[in-house]
C-alpha positions, 0 to 999 in steps of 0.5 A, spaced: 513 483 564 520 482 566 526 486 564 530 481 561 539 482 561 540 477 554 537 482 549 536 476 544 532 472 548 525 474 545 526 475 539 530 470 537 526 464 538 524 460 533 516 463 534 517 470 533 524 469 529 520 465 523 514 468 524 510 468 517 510 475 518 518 477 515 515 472 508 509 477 506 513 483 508 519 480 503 513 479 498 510 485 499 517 488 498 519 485 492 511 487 489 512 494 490 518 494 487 516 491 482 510 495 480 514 502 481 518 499 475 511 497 471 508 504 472 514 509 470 512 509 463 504 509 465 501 515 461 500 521 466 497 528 466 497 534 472 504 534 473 511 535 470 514 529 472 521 526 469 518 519 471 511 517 473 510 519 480 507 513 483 514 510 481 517 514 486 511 513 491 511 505 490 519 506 491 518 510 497 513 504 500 518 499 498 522 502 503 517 503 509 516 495 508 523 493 509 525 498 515 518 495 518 521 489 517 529 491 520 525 493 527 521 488 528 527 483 527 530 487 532 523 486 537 522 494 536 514 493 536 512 499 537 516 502 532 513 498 527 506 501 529 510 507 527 512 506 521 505 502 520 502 508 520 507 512 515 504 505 510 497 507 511 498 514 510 502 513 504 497 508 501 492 514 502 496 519 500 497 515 493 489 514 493 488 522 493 493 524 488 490 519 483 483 521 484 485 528 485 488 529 478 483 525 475 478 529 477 481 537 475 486 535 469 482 538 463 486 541 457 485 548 461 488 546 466 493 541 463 498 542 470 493 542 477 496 546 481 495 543 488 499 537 486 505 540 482 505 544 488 506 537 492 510 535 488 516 541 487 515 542 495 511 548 494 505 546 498 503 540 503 498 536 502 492 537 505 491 534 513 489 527 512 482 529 515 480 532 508 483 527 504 479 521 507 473 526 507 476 527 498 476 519 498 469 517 501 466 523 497 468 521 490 462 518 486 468 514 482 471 511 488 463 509 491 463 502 489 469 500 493 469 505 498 462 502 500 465 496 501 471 498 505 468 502 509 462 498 511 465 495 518 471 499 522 477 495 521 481 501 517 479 505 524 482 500 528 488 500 525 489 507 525 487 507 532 492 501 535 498 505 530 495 512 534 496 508 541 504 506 540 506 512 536 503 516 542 504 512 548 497 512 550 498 506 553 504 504 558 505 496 555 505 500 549 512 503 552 514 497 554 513 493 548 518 496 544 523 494 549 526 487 546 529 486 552 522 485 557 519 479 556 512 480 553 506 474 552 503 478 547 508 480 543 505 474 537 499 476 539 501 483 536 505 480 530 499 477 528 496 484 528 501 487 524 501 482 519 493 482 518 494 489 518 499 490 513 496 485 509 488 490 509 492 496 508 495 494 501 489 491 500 485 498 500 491 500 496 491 496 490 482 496 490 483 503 490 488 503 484 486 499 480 480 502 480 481 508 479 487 506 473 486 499 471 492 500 466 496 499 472 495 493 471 498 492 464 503 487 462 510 491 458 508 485 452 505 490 448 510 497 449 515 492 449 513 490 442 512 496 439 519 500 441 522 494 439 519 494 431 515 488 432 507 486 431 503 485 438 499 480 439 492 483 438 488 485 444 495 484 448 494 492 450 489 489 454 494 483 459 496 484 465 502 483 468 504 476 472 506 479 478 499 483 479 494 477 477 498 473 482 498 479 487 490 479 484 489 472 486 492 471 492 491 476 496 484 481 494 480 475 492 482 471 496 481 475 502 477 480 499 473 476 493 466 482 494 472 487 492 474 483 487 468 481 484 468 489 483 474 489 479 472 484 475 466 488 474 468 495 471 475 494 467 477 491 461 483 488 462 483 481 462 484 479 470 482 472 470 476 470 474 476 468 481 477 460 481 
């Protein structure tokens, strides 16, 4: 590696600068966007909460894309392993609370006390450790979590974010300075790309699993508020914007988690061409 003195050298070639990185970072930007505004009024019980809590973790989640997005047009690569990082553990987290609450909200314990306190700040959520051991334990998840987990790919990216953030390594030093000249740095943009693209993939098998409605097109509430008659079986329509997410990304990268979605929820997702 060679100290460079044009700060914008690297980073503002064309092969870094256009890489297909920044279009999926904008198109999962917008999706998350979307999603939180799709789930605001989706039914939840556990917690008091003004709007649906997973509003305000996908809009968080939103937020995390576009600054992975701003220091990597600035050639901060180990940045972005960074805030990679914070991404996994948020779509982990987001898993666990769904999952939590499913399981001890009951009309004896109408607010589940280890989530509201979460939520008021009361209480931290439990070490990450215990929370994949929740997940890979529930009995609801097995399906999906089977086949997750079937090879090391979500290790390795833990690992490879552990590295930048810790500086196990001393190229990982080097790499987040966007003056040196480094032969790997699309190497390590093709990286971040595939792993962006397999944590939202665990994400969204994840969610939809758990809460299919998640997935519901606003046709049929909308009729309703509105005084009008819906369409019949309209409840069960999903949204444009998750069937392309469906299409495009889990059965196209993942047609066995796909197939097993497919398999266990009544809303009508169109079968994989």
């Amino acid at each position: 590696m060679n100290k460079q003195y044009n700060r914008e050298s690297e980073v503002t070639k064309k092969e870094y600068a256009e890489h297909p990185i920044f279009e999926d970072l904008k198109a999962y930007s917008s999706f998350y966007n979307l999603f939180s505004k799709s789930v605001m009024f989706c039914g939840l019980t556990g917690v008091k909460s003004m709007f649906h809590i997973d509003t305000y973790m996908y809009g968080s989640i939103e937020g995390t894309l576009e600054s992975i997005t701003h220091v990597l047009k600035n050639g901060r690569i180990g940045d972005a392993f960074a805030l990679l990082r914070k991404y996994y553990d948020s779509a982990v987290i987001n898993v666990y609370v769904n999952l939590y609450l499913e399981n001890n909200d009951s009309l004896k314990n109408f607010i589940v006390p280890e989530i509201m306190g979460w939520i008021s700040g009361e209480k931290s959520i439990p070490r990450y450790r215990t929370i994949m051991q929740y997940i890979k334990k529930s009995s609801q998840l097995k399906p999906i979590t089977n086949l997750l987990y079937k090879d090391n790919v979500y290790t390795k990216i833990k690992d490879r974010c552990n590295d930048h953030i810790h500086y196990n390594f001393f190229h990982n030093v080097l790499i987040n300075d966007s003056q040196i000249y480094a032969k790997n740095r699309i190497e390590l943009l093709n990286l971040i790309q595939d792993d962006i693209k397999n944590i939202l993939i665990l994400h969204l098998r994840c969610i939809f699993y758990l809460s299919d409605d998640y997935m519901r097109s606003s046709y049929y509430l909308d009729c309703l508020e509105f005084g009008g008659q819906p369409e019949e079986n309209s409840q069960y329509w999903v949204a444009p914007f998750i069937q392309d997410v469906f299409h495009n990304l889990i059965a196209k990268h993942r047609p066995d988690i796909a197939e097993t979605i497919l398999n266990n929820t009544s809303m009508h997702l169109s079968k994989i061409s």
